[in-house]
Structure formats: C-alpha cells, structure tokens
C-alpha positions, 0 to 999 in steps of 0.5 A, spaced: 511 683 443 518 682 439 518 679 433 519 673 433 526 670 430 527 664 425 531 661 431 525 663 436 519 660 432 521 653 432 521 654 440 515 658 440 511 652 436 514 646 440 511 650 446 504 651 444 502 644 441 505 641 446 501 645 451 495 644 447 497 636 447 497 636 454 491 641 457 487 635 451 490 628 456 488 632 462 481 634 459 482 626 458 483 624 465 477 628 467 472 624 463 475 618 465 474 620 472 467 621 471 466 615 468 469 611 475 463 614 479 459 610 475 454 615 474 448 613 469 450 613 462 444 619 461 449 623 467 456 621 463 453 623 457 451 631 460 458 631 464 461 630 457 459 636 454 461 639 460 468 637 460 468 639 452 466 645 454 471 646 459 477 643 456 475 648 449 475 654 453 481 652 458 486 649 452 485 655 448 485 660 453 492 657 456 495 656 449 495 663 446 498 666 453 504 671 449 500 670 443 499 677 440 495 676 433 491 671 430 488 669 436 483 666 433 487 662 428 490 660 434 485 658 438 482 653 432 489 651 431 489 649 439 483 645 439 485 640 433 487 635 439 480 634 443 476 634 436 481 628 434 479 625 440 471 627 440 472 623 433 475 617 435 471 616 441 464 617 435 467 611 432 470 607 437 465 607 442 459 606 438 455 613 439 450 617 436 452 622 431 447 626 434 452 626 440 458 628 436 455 634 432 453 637 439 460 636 441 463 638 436 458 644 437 461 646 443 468 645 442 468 650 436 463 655 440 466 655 446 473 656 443 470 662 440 467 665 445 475 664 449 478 666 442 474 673 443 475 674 451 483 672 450 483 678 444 479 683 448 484 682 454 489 683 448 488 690 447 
C-alpha cells in the first residue's frame, strides 16, 4: 500500500467514517425490523445482542478494507457510531444497565475478534 498524501488523507478519512455511519443505520434497520415482527420482548432482547454482534463484526470489517496498520485503532474507531446508539437506546428507552454493560460488551469483543481476523489476512 502507498502512502498516503496529505491531499489523499482527507478523501480516505471522509470514506472511512462515512462507511462506518452507514454500515451502524443499516444495523439500525435490522433491529427495527425485528421489532415489527412483534416478537416477545425477552426474544427482541436476545435478537438485539444478535444484531450488536453482527453490526460490530461487519462495520469494522468493512471499514478497514485498504487499511493497512493500525487495524485495531481503526477498528475501535469504526465502531464509536453503534456504542453512541447502544447509549442513547440505554437512555431513551428506559432499559437495564445490565443490558448496556452486556451490549457494550459484545461490541468491543466482537470488534476485536474482527480486528485480529482482518490483521491476519493483512499479513
């Protein structure tokens, strides 16, 4: 990979946090739509870690593609949209703290786990 420019940084930051702000919607959509199958909320709560868990492997994943080093930085970096939403859904809607420790939980893990499978197809 080249270096990057000072005039080709500012393109390559735009992309990546604009990838990441849409990858975290989509992720918003699929929660919405499990909550319009009207499913019991003991069911949304377990389908919501689901989706945590999906939306943190598959944003960082998809960010870092063309990144080189730092993928963990990177990777944490990419995630700071769905741990904002994760908070304000804690304090809109009222829930467990128990709820956002366990999904803040996955989020950082999982986000991990991808950094280290993206950093070792990297190599």
């Amino acid at each position: 990979m080249p270096k990057i420019s000072n005039l080709n940084a500012k393109s390559i930051i735009i992309k990546f946090v604009l990838k990441s702000i849409i990858l975290t919607a989509l992720s918003t959509i699929f929660s919405f739509a499990v909550l319009k199958f009207d499913l019991d909320l003991i069911i949304c709560k377990y389908c919501g870690y689901v989706t945590c868990a999906f939306s943190s492997f598959i944003v960082p994943t998809l960010c870092l593609k063309g990144f080189k080093h730092n993928i963990s930085a990177l990777s944490f970096a990419s995630i700071i949209p769905l741990v904002i939403f994760s908070i304000a859904n804690y304090a809109f809607k009222n829930k467990d703290f128990v709820q956002l420790f366990i999904s803040l939980s996955i989020i950082v893990s999982v986000s991990f786990i991808a950094s280290v499978i993206s950093a070792g197809k990297r190599k």
